[in-house]
C-alpha positions in Angstrom: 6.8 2.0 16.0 6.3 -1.5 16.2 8.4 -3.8 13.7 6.5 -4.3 9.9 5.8 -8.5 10.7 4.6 -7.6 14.3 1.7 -5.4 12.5 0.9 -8.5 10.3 -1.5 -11.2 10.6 -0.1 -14.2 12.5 -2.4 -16.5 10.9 -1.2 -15.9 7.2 2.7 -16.3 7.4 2.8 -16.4 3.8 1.4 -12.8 3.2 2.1 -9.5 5.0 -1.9 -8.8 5.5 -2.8 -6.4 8.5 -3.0 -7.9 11.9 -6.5 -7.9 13.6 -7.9 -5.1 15.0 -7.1 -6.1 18.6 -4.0 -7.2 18.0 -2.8 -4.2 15.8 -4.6 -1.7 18.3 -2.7 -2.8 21.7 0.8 -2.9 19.2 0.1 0.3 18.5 -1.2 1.9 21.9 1.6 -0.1 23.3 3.8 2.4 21.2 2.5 5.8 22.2 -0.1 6.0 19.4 -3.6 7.1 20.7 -6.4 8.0 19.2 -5.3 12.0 19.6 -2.3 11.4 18.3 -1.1 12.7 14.8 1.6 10.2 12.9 4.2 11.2 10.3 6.1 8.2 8.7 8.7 8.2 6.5 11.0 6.1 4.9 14.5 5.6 2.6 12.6 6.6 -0.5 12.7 3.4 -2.1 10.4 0.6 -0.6 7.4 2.7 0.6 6.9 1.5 4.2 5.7 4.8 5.4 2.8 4.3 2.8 2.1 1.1 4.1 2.0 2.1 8.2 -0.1 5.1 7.3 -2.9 2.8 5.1 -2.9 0.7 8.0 -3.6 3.4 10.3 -6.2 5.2 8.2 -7.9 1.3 7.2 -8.4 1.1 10.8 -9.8 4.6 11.1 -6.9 7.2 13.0 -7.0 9.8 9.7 -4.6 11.8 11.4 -1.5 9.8 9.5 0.4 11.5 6.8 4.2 10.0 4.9 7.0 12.5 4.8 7.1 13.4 1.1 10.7 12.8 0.0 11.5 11.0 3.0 14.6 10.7 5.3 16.4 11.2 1.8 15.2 15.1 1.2 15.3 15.4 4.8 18.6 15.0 4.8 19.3 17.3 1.8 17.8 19.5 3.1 19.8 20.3 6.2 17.6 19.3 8.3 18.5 18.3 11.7 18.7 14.4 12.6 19.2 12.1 16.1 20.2 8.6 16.6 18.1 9.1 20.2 14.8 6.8 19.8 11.6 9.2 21.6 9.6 6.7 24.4 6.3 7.4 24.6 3.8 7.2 27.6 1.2 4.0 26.5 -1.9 5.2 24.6 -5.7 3.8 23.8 -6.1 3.2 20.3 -9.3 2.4 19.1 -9.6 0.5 16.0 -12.8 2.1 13.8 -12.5 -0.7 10.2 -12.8 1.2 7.4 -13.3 -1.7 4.9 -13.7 -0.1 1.8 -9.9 0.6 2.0 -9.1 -3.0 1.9 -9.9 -6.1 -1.1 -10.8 -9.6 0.3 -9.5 -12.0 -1.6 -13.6 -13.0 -3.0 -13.3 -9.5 -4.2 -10.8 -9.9 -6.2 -11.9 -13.6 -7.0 -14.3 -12.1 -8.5 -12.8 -9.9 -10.9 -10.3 -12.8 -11.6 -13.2 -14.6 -12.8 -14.9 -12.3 -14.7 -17.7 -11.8 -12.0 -16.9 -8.1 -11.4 -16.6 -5.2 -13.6 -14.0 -3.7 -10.6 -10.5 -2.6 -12.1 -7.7 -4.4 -10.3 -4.6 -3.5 -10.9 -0.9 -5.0 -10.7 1.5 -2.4 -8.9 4.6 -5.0 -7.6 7.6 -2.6 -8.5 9.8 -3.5 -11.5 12.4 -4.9 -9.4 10.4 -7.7 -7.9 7.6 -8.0 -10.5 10.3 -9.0 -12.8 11.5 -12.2 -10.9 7.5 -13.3 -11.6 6.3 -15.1 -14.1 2.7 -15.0 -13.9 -0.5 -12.3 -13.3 -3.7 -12.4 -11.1 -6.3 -13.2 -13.7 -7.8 -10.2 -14.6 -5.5 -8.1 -13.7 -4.1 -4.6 -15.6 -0.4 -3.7 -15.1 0.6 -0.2 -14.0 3.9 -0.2 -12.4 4.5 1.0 -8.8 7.9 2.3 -9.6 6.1 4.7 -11.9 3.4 5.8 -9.6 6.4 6.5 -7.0 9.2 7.6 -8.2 12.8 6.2 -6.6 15.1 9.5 -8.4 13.0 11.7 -6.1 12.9 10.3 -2.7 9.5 8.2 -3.5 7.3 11.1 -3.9 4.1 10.5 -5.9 4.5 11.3 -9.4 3.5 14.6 -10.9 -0.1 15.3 -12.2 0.9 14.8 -15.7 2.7 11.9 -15.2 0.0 10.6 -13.6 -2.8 11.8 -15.6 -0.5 9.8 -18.7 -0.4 6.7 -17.1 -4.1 6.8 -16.3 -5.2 8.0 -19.7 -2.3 5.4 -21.4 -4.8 2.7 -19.5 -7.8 3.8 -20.0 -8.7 3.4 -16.3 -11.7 5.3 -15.0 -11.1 7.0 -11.6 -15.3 6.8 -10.7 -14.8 3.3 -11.0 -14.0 1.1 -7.8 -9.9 0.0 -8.4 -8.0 -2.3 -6.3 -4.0 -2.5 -6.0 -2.1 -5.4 -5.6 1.9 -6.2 -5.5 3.8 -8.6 -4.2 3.1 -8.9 -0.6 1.0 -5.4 -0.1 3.5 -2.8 0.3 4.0 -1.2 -3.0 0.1 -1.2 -3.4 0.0 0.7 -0.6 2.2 3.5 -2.2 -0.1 2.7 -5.2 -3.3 3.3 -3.2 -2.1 6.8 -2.3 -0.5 7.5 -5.9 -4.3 6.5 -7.0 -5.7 9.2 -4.8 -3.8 11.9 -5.9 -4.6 11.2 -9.1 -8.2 11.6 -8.6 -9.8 8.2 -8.3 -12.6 7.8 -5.4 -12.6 4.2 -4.1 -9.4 2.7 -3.8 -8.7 -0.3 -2.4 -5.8 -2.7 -1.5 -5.7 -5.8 -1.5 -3.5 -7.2 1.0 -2.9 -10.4 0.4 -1.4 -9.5 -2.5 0.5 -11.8 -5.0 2.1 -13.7 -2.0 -1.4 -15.3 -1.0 -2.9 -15.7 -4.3 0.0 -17.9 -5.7 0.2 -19.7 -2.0 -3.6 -20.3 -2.8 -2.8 -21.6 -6.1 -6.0 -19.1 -7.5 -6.6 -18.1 -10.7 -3.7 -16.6 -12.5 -2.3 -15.5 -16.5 1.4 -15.6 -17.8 2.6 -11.9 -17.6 1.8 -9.2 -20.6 5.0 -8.7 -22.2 5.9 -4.8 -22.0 3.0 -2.4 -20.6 3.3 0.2 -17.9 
């Protein structure tokens, strides 16, 4: 796979947004990846990168992507057999189909920041890096990533009831459209797909993230003490 800043967007160093379609296409072609192929990613367990390269591929329309649950972690435990040998693969034609409901422009969420849209946004960073902020998006609920995810078993999605707890603690509608954010995109990725499993139809990340609305200098609160 290509490298995680060669799949960003050049012209926004200060985020970790998804490189244009052109661009992302021949990095990815480039790697083996057609439009026949079918990806598994996985991860450590811990920062949900395979949830972030498989959003990308499906926000650009190859469905066939799926994360390892557990990741290399249960693999591991499990027995299961491992290589340090790196598979080359023949170059491949991937063709980019958008699928912008997946992803949040920044008006969208401008727009709930301002009190323009009834759209639930909410604030996923995990609690590791969420604590070194200070401040909110404007409009924005918390509902931790490292709760949706969970680190003790290998990053898998949460259970149902955990889930359905943390949806009913917040009184979050799942018919509703809902937008994730973090701090640069990655744990609302992980969110987006936490989110789906829980039921909720029109999910949507916003991948800017924190790291482009503060560079903006757009509208933001002083964090909620405590919450999810």
């Amino acid at each position: 796979m290509p490298r995680a800043h060669e799949l960003a967007d050049p012209q926004t160093p200060y985020a970790a947004r998804v490189a244009p379609a052109e661009r992302f296409a021949n990095l990815i072609g480039a790697k083996g990846i057609g439009d026949d192929s079918i990806v598994l990613a996985y991860d450590a367990g811990t920062i949900p990168f395979a949830a972030r390269i498989v959003w990308n591929l499906r926000y650009y329309g190859h469905m066939e992507a799926y994360i390892l649950a557990g990741g290399i972690r249960e693999w591991v435990d499990a027995g299961k057999p491992l290589t340090q040998a790196v598979p080359i693969f023949a170059p491949a034609v991937f063709t980019p189909d958008v699928q912008p409901r997946l992803r949040a422009t920044r008006d969208e969420v401008l727009a709930v920041a301002e009190g323009r849209s009834p759209v639930q946004l909410l604030e996923t960073q995990r609690e590791t890096t969420y604590a070194q902020r200070e401040r909110d998006i404007a409009g924005a609920i918390r509902l931790s990533g490292s709760q949706l995810l969970e680190d003790s078993n290998g990053g898998r999605i949460a259970d149902p009831e955990t889930l359905a707890r943390l949806v009913s603690e917040l009184r979050l509608d799942r018919g509703k459209r809902t937008i994730v954010s973090c701090g640069s995109g990655v744990s609302a990725a992980g969110s987006y797909f936490a989110l789906k499993a829980a039921g909720f139809a029109d999910v949507a990340v916003y991948d800017g993230s924190w790291l482009e609305w503060n560079h903006d200098d757009l509208p933001t609160v002083a964090k909620a003490s405590g919450g999810a």
